[in-house]
C-alpha positions in Angstrom: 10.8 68.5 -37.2 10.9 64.9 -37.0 9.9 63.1 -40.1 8.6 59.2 -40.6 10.6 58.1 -43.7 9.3 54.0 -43.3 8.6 51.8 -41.2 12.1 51.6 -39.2 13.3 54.8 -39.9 12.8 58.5 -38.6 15.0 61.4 -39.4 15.2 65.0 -38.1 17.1 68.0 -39.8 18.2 71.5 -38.6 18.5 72.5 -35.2 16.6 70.3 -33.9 19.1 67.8 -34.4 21.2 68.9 -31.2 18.1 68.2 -29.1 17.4 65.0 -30.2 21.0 63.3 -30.6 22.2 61.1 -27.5 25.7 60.3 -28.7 28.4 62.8 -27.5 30.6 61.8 -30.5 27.5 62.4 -33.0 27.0 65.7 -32.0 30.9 66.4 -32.1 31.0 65.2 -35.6 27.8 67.3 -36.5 29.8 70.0 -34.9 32.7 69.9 -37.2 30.6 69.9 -39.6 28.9 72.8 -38.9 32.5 74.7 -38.5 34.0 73.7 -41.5 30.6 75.6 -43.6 30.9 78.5 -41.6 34.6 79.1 -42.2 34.3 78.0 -45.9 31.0 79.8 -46.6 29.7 76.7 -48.5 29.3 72.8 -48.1 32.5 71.2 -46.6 34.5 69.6 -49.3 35.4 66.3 -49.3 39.1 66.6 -48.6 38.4 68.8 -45.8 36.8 66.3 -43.6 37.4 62.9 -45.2 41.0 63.6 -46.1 42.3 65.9 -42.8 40.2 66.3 -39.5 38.0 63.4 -40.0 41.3 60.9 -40.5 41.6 59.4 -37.1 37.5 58.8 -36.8 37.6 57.0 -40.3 37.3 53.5 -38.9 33.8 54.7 -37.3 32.8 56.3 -40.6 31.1 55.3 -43.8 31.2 57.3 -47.1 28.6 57.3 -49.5 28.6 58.6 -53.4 26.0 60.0 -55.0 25.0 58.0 -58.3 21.9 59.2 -59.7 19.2 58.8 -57.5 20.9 56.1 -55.8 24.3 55.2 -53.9 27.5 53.1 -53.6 29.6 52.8 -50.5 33.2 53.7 -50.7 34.3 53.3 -47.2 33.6 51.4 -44.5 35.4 51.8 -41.6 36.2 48.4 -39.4 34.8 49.9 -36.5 31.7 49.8 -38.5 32.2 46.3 -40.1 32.7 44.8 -36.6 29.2 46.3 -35.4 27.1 45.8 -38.0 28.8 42.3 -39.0 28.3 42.8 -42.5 30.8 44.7 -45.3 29.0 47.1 -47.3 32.1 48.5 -49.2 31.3 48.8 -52.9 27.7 47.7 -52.7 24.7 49.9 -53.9 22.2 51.1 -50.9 19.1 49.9 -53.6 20.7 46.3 -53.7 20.7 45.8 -49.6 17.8 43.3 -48.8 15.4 45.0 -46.0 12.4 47.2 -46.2 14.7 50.6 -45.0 16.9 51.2 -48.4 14.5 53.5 -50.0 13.7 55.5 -46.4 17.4 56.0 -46.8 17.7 56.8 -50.1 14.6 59.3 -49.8 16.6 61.1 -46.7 20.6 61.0 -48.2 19.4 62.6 -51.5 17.3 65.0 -49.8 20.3 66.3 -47.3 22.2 66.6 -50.8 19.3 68.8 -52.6 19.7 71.2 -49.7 23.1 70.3 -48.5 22.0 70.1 -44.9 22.7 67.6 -42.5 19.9 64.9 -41.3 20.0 62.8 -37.5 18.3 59.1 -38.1 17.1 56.5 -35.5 16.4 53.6 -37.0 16.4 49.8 -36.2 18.7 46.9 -38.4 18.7 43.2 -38.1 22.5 43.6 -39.7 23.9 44.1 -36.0 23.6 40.8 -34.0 24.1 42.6 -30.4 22.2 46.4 -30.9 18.7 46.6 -31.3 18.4 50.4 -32.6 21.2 53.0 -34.1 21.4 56.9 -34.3 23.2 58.3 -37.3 24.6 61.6 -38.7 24.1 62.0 -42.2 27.1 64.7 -43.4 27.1 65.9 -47.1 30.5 67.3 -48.7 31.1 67.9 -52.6 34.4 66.8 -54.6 34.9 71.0 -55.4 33.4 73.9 -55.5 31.5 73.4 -58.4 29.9 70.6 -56.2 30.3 68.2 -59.6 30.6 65.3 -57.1 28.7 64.7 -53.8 28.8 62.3 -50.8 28.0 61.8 -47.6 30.1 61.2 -44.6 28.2 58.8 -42.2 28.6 57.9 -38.4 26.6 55.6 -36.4 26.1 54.7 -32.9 24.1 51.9 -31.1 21.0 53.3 -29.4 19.9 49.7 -27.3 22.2 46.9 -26.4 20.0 43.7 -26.8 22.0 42.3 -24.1 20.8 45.1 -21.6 17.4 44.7 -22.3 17.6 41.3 -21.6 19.1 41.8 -18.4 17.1 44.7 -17.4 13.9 42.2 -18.0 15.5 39.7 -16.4 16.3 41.9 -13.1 13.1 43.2 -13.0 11.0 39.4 -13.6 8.2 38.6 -11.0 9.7 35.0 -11.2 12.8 34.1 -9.5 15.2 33.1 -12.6 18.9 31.3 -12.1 20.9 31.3 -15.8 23.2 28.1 -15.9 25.5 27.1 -18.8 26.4 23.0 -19.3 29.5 22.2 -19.7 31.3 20.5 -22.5 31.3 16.4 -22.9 28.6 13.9 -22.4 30.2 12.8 -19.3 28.9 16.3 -17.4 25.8 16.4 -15.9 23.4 19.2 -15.3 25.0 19.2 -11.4 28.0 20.5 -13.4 26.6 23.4 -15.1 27.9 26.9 -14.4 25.8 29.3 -12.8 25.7 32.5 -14.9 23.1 35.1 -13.6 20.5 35.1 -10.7 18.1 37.9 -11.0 16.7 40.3 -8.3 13.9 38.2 -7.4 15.9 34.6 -7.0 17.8 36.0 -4.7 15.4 37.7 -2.7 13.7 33.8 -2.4 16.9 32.5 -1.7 18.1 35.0 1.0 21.3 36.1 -1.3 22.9 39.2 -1.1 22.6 42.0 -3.7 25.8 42.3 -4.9 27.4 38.5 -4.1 26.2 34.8 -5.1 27.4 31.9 -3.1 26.9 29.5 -5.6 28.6 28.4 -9.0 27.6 25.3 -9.9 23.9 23.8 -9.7 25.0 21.6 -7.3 26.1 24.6 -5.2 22.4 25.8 -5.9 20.8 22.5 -4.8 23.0 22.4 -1.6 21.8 25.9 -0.5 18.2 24.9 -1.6 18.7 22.0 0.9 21.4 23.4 3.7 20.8 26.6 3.9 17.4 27.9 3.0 16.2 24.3 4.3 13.3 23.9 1.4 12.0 20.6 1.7 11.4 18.8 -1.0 7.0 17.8 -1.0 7.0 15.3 -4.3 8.6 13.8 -6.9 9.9 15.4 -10.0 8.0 15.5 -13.3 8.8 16.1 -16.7 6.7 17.7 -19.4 7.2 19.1 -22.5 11.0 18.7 -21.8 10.8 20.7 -18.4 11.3 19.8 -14.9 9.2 20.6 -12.2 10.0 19.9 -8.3 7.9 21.2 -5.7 9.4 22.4 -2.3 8.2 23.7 1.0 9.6 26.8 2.8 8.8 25.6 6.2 9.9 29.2 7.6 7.4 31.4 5.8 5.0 28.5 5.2 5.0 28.1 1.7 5.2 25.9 -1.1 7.8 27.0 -3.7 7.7 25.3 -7.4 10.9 25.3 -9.2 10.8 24.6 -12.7 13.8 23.7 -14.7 14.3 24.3 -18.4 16.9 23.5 -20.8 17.6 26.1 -23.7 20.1 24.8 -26.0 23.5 24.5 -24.2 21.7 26.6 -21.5 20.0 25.6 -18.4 17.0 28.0 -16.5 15.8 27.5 -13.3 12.4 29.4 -12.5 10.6 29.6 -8.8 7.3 30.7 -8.4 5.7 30.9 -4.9 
């Protein structure tokens, strides 16, 4: 049963969990977990999976001890470091800025009550490329006598912010050209690089799906002018910082308007006929 533990977070326990989780390598770890409490009748202790089977997935792994009603992180794997871009190794979960640390602490001390395993999606501003994160919450005592408990933690990225961008960029009504400028005031905007050209550019431009003929903006403006023939119908004006040129498309008689904007060392070329 999925359960709304804040604003950013959900979590589901139990079976369900198999249904829900995308990440082959979650459900493999939530697998082993399940394995080790069958054969040992009882939660997994800590040596069991921390200290044996779970040694060569460590650097993916974070592991969490129980201090009251709160937490401390022991481990950090660099794996994990290197996503998130932030080191959370000896820091307590209620001292982490951001409106999810209680969520969390409500769901890690719950899957210790009843020593059950929870799945979490949730979203984080800590990772600069991934937009939202699955996670396997794991808990394991120091002995038998459970005196001592933590939680073994992995995490995988759900979006890459870089794939949504693309995908909205693909899919734009507006024909969109990505340039980069180079380095050094003597380089003009003729110099800059061409980076991406989405679906509906090309389609404008009569460039093939899976090649583009041009890597400079000069390339761009001598296939504007050589090849697809546009003729340009005034003079360029500027406002708010843009460009805008108007051309003609003699050959399906229309007029095509071209705006150019500069973002940061960035350079964005948008047509709308």
């Amino acid at each position: 049963m999925a359960r709304l533990g804040g604003s950013e977070v959900q979590a589901w326990e139990g079976t369900a969990v198999f249904s829900v989780c995308r990440s082959l390598f979650l459900r493999s770890r939530l697998e082993n977990w399940v394995k080790a409490t069958r054969s040992a009748g009882a939660a997994p202790l800590l040596k069991e999976l921390y200290g044996f089977e779970e040694e060569a997935r460590l650097d993916d792994a974070m592991l969490l001890l129980q201090q009251g009603d709160d937490f401390i992180y022991v481990h950090q794997g660099t794996n994990s470091v290197h996503e998130y871009g932030k080191v959370f190794r000896g820091v307590l979960l209620s001292s982490i800025v951001g409106n999810m640390g209680l969520s969390f602490r409500r769901l890690y001390n719950a899957a210790l009550a009843d020593m059950r395993p929870r799945y979490i999606q949730f979203r984080t501003d800590f990772s600069a490329r991934h937009v939202r994160w699955e996670r396997v919450v794991l808990p394991l005592v120091s002995d038998e006598q459970q005196t001592t408990k933590f939680l073994l933690l992995y995490s995988e990225p759900l979006d890459d912010k870089l794939e949504i961008l693309q995908a909205a960029f693909d899919k734009s009504s507006i024909g969109m050209v990505a340039a980069t400028k180079m380095i050094g005031e003597d380089k003009a905007l003729e110099d800059a690089s061409i980076l991406l050209v989405n679906n509906r550019a090309r389609s404008m431009l009569g460039m093939d799906e899976d090649f583009v003929p041009v890597s400079t903006v000069r390339d761009l403006r001598a296939w504007i002018q050589n090849v697809k023939k546009w003729e340009q119908i005034d003079e360029p004006k500027t406002t708010l910082g843009k460009t805008i040129i108007g051309f003609r498309d003699k050959e399906k008689a229309k007029n095509i308007t071209a705006v150019i904007e500069p973002i940061e060392h960035f350079v964005i070329f948008h047509f709308l006929d």
